[in-house]
C-alpha positions in Angstrom: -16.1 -17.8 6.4 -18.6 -15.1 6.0 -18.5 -12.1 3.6 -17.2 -9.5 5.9 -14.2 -11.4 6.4 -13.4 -12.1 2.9 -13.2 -8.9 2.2 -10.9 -7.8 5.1 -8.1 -10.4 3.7 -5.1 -9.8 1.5 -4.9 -12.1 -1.2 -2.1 -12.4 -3.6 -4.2 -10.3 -6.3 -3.6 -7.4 -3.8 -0.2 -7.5 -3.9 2.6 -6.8 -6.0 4.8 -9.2 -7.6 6.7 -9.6 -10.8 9.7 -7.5 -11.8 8.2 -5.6 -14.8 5.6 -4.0 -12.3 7.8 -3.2 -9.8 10.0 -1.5 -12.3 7.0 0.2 -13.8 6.5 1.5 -10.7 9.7 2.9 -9.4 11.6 3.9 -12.8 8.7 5.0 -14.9 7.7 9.0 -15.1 4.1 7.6 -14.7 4.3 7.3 -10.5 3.3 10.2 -7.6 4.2 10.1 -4.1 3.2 11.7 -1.0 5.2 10.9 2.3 3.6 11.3 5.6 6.6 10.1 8.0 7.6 7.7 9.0 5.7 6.2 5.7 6.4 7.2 2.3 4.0 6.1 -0.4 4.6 6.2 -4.4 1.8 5.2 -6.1 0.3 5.3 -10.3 -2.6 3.9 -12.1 -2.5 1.0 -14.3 -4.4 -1.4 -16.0 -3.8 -4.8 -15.7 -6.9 -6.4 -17.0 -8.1 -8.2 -14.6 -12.0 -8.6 -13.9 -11.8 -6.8 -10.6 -10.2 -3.4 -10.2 -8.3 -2.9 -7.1 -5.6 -1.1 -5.2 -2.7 -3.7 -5.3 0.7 -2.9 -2.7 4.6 -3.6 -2.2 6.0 -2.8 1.3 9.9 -2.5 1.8 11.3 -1.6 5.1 15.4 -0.9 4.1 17.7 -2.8 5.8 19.6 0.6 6.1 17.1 1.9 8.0 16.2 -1.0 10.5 19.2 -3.2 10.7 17.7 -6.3 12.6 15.4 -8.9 10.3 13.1 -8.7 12.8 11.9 -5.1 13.4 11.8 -4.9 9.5 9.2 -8.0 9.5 7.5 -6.2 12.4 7.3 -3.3 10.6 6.0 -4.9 7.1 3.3 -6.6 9.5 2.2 -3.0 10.7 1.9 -1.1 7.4 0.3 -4.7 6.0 -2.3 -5.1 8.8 -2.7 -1.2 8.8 -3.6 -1.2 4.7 -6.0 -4.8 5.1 -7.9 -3.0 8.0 -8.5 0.4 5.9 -7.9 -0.9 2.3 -12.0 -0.1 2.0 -11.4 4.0 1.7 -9.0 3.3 -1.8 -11.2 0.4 -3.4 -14.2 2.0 -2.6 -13.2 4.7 -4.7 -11.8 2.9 -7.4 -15.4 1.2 -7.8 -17.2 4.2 -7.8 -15.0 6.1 -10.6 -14.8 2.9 -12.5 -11.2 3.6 -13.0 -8.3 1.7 -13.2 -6.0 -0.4 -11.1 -4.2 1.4 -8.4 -0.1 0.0 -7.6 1.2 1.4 -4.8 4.6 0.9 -2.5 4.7 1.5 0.7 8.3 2.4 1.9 9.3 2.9 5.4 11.9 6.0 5.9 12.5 6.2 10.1 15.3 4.6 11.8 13.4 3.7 15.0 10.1 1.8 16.0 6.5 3.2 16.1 3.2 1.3 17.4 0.9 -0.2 15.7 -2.3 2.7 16.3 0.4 5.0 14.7 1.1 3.7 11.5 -2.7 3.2 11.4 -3.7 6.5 11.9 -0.9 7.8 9.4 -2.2 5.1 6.7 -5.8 6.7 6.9 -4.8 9.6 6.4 -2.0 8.6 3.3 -4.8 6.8 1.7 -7.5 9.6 2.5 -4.9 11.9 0.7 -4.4 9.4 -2.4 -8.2 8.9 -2.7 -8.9 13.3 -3.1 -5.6 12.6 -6.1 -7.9 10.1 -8.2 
């Protein structure tokens, strides 16, 4: 495996798990969000002392919303393949301000289906938006 592809992975370091987080995250008064539908995106800075500063996620995809198991998995793929592939514009910046860990959830908010170059295009330009915030 060669460099470039290591760093276009998604390890387990770049994601969120644990219930204190998560709760940090969605009951605190320390989170922001910015919504760019279908995609809605609440996001806050923490640190959580590790050696490598990173932007770390959480996807949920309601089962209100998309009824069927599978289009919420499909869904989940999209906005997990659509963050790995552009993950670069957020960490990039988080190196060069030397600031701290960046948590963000991704939640989906549309009752139908949308194709993959979509939710692509609207994750640039979510995570172009968050990068002008820090």
């Amino acid at each position: 495996m060669n460099l470039a592809e290591y760093h276009n992975t998604l390890s387990k370091d770049e994601r969120v798990y644990g219930q204190t987080l998560t709760d940090k995250l969605f009951g605190g008064r320390c989170s922001k969000s910015m919504s760019l539908y279908p995609i809605r995106m609440v996001y806050m800075t923490a640190d959580l002392k590790k050696k490598d500063k990173k932007a770390r996620i959480l996807i949920s995809v309601p089962k209100r919303m998309l009824h069927h198991a599978v289009d919420r998995n499909r869904v989940k793929r999209q906005i997990r393949e659509a963050f790995r592939i552009n993950k670069h514009i957020i960490n990039d910046k988080i190196a060069e301000t030397n600031s701290e860990d960046v948590v963000i959830a991704f939640i989906w908010t549309d009752r139908q289906l949308h194709d993959s170059k979509e939710i692509g295009e609207k994750m640039v330009r979510l995570l172009r938006r968050l990068e002008e915030k820090l």
